[in-house]
C-alpha positions in Angstrom: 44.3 77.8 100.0 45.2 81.1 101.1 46.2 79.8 104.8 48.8 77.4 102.8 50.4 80.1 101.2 50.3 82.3 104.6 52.0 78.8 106.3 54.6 78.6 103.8 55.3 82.2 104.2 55.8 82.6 107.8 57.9 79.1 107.1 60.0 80.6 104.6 60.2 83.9 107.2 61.6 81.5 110.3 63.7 79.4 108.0 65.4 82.9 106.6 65.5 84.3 110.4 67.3 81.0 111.8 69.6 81.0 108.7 70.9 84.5 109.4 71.0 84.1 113.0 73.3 80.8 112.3 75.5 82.9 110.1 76.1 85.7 112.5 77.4 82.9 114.7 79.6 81.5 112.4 81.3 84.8 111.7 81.3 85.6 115.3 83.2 82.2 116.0 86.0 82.9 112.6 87.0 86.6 113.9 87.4 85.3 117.9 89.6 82.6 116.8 92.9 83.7 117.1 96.2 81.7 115.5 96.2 78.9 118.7 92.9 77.3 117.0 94.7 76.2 113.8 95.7 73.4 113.4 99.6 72.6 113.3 99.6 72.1 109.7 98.2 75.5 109.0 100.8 77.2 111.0 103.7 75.1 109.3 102.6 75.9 106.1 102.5 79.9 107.0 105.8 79.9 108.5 107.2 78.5 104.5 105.1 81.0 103.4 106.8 83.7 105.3 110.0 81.7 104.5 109.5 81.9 100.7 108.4 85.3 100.7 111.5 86.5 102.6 113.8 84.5 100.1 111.7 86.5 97.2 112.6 89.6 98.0 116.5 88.9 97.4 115.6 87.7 93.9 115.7 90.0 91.0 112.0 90.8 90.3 112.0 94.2 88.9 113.0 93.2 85.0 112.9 96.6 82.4 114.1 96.8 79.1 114.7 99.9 77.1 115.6 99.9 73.2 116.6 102.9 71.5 119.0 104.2 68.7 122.1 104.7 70.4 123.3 106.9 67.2 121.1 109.1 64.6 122.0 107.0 61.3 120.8 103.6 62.6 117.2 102.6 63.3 115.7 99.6 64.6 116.2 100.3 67.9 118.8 97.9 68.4 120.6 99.1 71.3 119.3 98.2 74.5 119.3 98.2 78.3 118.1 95.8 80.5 117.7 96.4 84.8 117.3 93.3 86.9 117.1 94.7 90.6 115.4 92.8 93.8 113.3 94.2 96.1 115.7 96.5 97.8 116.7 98.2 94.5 120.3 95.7 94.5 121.3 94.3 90.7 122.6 95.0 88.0 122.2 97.6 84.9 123.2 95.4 81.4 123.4 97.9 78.2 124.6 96.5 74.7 125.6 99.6 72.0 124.6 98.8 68.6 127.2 100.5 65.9 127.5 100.1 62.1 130.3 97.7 62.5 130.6 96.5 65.7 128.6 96.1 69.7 129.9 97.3 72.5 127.8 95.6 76.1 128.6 97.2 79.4 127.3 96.3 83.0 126.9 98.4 86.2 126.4 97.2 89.2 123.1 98.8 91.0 123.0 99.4 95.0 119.5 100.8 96.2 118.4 101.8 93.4 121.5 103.6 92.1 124.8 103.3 90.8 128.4 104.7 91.6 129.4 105.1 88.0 127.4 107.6 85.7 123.8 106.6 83.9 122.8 106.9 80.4 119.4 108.3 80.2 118.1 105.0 78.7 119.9 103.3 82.0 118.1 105.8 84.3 115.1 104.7 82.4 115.5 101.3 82.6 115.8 102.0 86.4 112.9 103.8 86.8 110.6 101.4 85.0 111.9 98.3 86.7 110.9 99.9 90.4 107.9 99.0 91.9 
């Protein structure tokens, strides 16, 4: 009985030796094989995703909205602005004023990360939590 369980053992030792020897291999094989042992398929489909991901970066990404009280007598926070920039800090800066009687909205264009014209601090903010 006990030279059964010694057998299995020193099977079970082997099998685990084997095993890792087989996956050292395998890794061995992945890390030497450069982009020329893909398949065609796999390097057209990297090439769109280098396509897409270029494209992405002209898109506006970096969306931030900041409500506030534009004036002391009115609550609710119902004036806002809104950043939409890409990845290069390019877009635009919208802002809508929230008065008793009437709304005023105003947009500024934004050009690496600032802007020509003068900022609100709730513009700058919007700004500053749109960038990456």
């Amino acid at each position: 009985m006990v030279f059964l369980v010694v057998l299995s053992l020193v099977v079970a030792l082997a099998s685990l030796a084997v095993s890792a020897l087989l996956l050292r291999q395998l890794r061995r094989s992945r890390d030497t094989m450069g982009d020329e042992a893909l398949p065609d398929d796999v390097q057209g489909l990297r090439q769109e995703v280098a396509a897409l991901r270029a494209e992405a970066r002209g898109s506006l990404r970096h969306v931030a909205v900041v409500r506030y009280d534009a004036f002391g007598d009115m609550g609710g926070h119902l004036s806002w602005s809104l950043a939409l920039l890409d990845d290069s800090g390019d877009g635009v800066v919208l802002t809508s004023i929230h008065g008793r009687s009437d709304a005023r909205g105003y947009a500024k264009n934004i050009s690496a990360w600032s802007c020509d014209q003068p900022l609100s601090p709730e513009e700058e903010e919007a700004i500053a939590h749109a960038r990456p």
